[in-house]
N, C-alpha and C positions, 0 to 999 in steps of 0.2 A: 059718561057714555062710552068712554072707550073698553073699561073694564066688561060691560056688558056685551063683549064680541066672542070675546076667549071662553065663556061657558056653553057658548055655540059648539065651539071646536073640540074641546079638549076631552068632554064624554066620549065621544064620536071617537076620537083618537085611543083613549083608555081602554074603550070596549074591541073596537079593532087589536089592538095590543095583548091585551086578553084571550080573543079569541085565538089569534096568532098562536100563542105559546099555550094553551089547551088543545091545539091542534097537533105543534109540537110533540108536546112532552106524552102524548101516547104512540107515537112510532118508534119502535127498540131503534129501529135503521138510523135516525139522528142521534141517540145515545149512545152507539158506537161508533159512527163518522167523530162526533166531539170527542170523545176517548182518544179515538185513534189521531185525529189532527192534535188534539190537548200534547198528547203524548209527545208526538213530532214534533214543537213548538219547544217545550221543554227540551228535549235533545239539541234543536238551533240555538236556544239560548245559551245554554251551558252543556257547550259538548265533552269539553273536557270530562267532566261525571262520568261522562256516559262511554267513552271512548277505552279508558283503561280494563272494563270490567272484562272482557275479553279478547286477552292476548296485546299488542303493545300500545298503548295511548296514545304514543306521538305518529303519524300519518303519513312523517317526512322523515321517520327514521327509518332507512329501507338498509338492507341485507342484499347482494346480489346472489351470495351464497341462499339465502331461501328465495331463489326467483319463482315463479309459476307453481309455489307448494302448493295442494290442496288445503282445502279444510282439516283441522286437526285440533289436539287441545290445545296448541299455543297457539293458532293462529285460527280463529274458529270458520273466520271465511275465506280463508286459506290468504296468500297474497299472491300480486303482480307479477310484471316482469321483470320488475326492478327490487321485486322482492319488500313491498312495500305491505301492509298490513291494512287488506282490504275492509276490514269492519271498521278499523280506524278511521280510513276515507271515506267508506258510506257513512259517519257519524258526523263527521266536519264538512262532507259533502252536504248535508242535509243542512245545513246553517246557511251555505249559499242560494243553496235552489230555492229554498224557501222566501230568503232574503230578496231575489230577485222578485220573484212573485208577488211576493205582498208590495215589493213599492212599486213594481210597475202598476200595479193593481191600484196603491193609491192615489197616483201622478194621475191614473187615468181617472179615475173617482173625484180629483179634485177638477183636472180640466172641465172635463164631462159636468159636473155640479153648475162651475163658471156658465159655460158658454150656452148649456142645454137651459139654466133656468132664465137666463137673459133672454134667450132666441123663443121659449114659451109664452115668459111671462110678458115683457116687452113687445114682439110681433113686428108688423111692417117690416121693413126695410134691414131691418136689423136681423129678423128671425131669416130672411132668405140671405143674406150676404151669411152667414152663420152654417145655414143648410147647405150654401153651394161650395162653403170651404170642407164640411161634413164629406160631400160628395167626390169633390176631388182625392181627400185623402184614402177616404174606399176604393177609389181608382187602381190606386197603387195596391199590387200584389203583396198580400201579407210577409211572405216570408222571401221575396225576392228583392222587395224594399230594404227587407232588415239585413239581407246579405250583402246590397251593393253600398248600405253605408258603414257595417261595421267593416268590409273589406276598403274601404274610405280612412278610418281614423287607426291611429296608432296605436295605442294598449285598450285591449277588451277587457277592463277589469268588470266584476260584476256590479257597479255601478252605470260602467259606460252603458253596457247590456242592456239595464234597466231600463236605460231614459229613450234605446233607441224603440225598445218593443211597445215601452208607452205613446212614444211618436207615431206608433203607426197604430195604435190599439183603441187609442179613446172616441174615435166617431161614432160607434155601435152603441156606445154607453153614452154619449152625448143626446143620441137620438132616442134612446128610451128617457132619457132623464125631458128633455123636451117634452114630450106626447105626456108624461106623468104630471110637469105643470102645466098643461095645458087642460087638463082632466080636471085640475085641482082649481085652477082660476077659475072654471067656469060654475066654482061649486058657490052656494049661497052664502056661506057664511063669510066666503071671500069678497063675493060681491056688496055683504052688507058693509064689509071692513072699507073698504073700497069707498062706499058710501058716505060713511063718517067722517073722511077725510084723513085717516089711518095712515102714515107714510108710507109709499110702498116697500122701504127697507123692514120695515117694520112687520108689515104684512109676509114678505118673502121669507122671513127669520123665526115667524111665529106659527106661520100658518102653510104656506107654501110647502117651499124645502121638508120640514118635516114628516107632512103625510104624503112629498113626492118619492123619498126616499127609500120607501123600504123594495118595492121591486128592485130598484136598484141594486141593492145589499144584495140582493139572493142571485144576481148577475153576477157580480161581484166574487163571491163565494168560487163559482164557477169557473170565473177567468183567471183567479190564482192557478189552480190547474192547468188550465190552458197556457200559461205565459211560460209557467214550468217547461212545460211539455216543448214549449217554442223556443223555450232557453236549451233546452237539454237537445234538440234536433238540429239547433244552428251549429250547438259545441260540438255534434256528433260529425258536423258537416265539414266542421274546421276552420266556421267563420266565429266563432261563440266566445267563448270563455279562452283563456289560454294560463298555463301554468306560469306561476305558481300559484293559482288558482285551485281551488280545490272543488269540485262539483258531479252530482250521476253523469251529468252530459260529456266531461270531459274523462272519466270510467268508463262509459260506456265506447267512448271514439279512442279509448287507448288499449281494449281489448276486444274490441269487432275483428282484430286477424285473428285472432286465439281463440277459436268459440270451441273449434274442433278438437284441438289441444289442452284447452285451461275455460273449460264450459263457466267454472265458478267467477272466474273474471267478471262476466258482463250478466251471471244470474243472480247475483245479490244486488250491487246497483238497479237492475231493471226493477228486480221484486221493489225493492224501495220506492221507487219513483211511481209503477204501478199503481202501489199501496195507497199513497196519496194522493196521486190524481183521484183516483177512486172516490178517496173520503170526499176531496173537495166538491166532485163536480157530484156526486149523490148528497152529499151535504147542499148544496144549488139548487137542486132540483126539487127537493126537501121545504128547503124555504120557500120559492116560487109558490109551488102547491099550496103551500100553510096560508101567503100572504095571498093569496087566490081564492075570495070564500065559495066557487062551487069546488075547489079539491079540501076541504077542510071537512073532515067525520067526526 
C-alpha cells in the first residue's frame, strides 16, 4: 500500500520538471545569464588562472611607484593608489563577493526550509510562535541591523559578514517556503499519504519539501545578488569587509575620493559587480516565470 502513493506524485513532479526546463531552454536571456554566472564561478574558484593573464597575478603586490597608473598593456585596468594591480583585485575580489553570497544565500535557504516547512506543515501553535518570530525580525531595518552589529564584533572577515546578513535575510524566504507547504499539504496525494498512516517525516522528504521547493530556488537565485549588493554597500560604508580582505565593496570604498582623478578605480570593480547582479537577479526572474505555468510559452 505504501508503494502505491508515489505514482500519484512523481508523474505530476516529472511533467512539471519538464515543462520547467522546455520553458527554459527557449529563452537566449537564461543561456547567457548561465554563461555569464558559469563564468564568474569559475574565476571564484580558481582565480589564480585567471589573475595572471593580464598584467601582475599577485593582488598584494603593489608598487607605490605605479600609484593611480591608468590602463595600459602591463596593467590592463590600470592600478590603485597604492599601485596595486586592479584586474588582479577585481579577480580575487570576485571569489569573496561571491563567496558571501552564496552562503549567506544557503544559511538562509537552510533556516528558511527548517522553520517555514515546520510552521506549514505542523500549523497551531507552532506555525504562529514561528510567524511572530518571522515578524519581529522584519521589524528590524535591513541594513541598519547589519550595521549596528557588525560595528558590534571585532574582525569582519567575510565569513563574519555572511552569518550576519543571513540573520537578518531569512524571514522573507521562510515565509514563501510556508505558504509553498501549505499549497502542498493541502494537495490529495498528500492527503492520501496522510491517510495510509505514512510517517510524516517520510511524507515531508518525499512529497512535501520537494514540490515546495522550486519557487524558492528562483528566490534564491535572486538574493545572491542582492546579499552581493548588501555586502559591497556595507563595505562601501565602512561597516563591511575590512583588509586584508579582498572584495568590489572594499574597491569601490577605497577609490570613491578618486572618481575625478583615477575614474578607472571604481569603473571596473563597479562594471563587475553590475555584471553579476544582473545575471543573478534576470537569472531569478527567469526561473520564477518558467516555474509559473501561466509565464511559460
Amino acid at each position: 500500500m505504501t508503494g502505491a502513493v508515489a505514482p500519484v506524485d512523481l508523474p505530476t513532479t516529472t511533467m512539471g520538471q519538464r515543462g520547467v526546463w522546455a520553458s527554459l531552454r527557449k529563452r537566449p536571456v537564461f543561456w547567457i545569464c548561465s554563461a555569464v554566472l558559469a563564468v564568474l564561478v569559475v574565476i571564484a574558484l580558481v582565480p589564480q588562472l585567471f589573475a595572471g593573464l593580464f598584467g601582475q597575478p599577485d593582488p598584494r603586490a603593489c608598487m607605490l611607484v605605479d600609484s593611480s597608473q591608468p590602463p595600459s598593456t602591463r596593467h590592463v585596468f590600470g592600478t590603485d593608489l597604492q599601485g596595486c594591480d586592479i584586474y588582479a583585485n577585481v579577480i580575487y575580489g570576485t571569489s569573496t563577493s561571491i563567496f558571501i553570497g552564496v552562503l549567506t544565500t544557503v544559511l538562509c535557504l537552510a533556516i528558511a526550509i527548517v522553520l517555514g516547512t515546520f510552521a506549514g506543515y505542523v500549523g497551531g501553535v507552532l506555525d504562529r510562535l514561528i510567524s511572530r518570530l518571522t515578524d519581529v525580525f522584519l521589524g528590524f531595518p535591513f541594513l541598519l541591523g547589519a550595521i549596528v552589529v557588525l560595528n558590534s564584533v571585532g574582525g569582519r572577515s567575510p565569513v563574519m559578514v555572511a552569518l550576519v546578513l543571513a540573520f537578518f535575510s531569512w524571514p522573507t524566504m521562510a515565509r514563501l517556503v510556508r505558504g509553498a507547504v501549505r499549497g502542498v499539504k493541502g494537495t490529495e496525494y498528500v492527503q492520501a499519504a496522510q491517510a495510509m498512516g505514512i510517517p510524516d517525516s517520510r511524507i515531508l522528504a518525499r512529497h512535501v519539501v520537494p514540490n515546495s521547493i522550486g519557487p524558492v530556488m528562483a528566490i534564491a537565485a535572486t538574493m545572491v545578488g542582492s546579499v552581493i549588493v548588501a555586502e559591497s554597500t556595507l563595505t562601501f560604508l565602512g561597516v563591511g569587509l575590512q583588509s586584508p580582505s579582498i572584495s568590489w565593496g572594499l574597491q569601490l570604498s577605497n577609490a570613491q575620493s578618486y572618481f575625478s582623478s583615477a575614474p578607472h578605480m571604481l569603473l571596473f570593480p563597479s562594471l563587475f559587480l553590475s555584471v553579476t547582479v544582473l545575471a543573478l537577479i534576470t537569472l531569478g526572474d527567469i526561473l520564477r516565470d518558467a516555474l509559473d505555468p501561466k509565464g511559460r510559452r
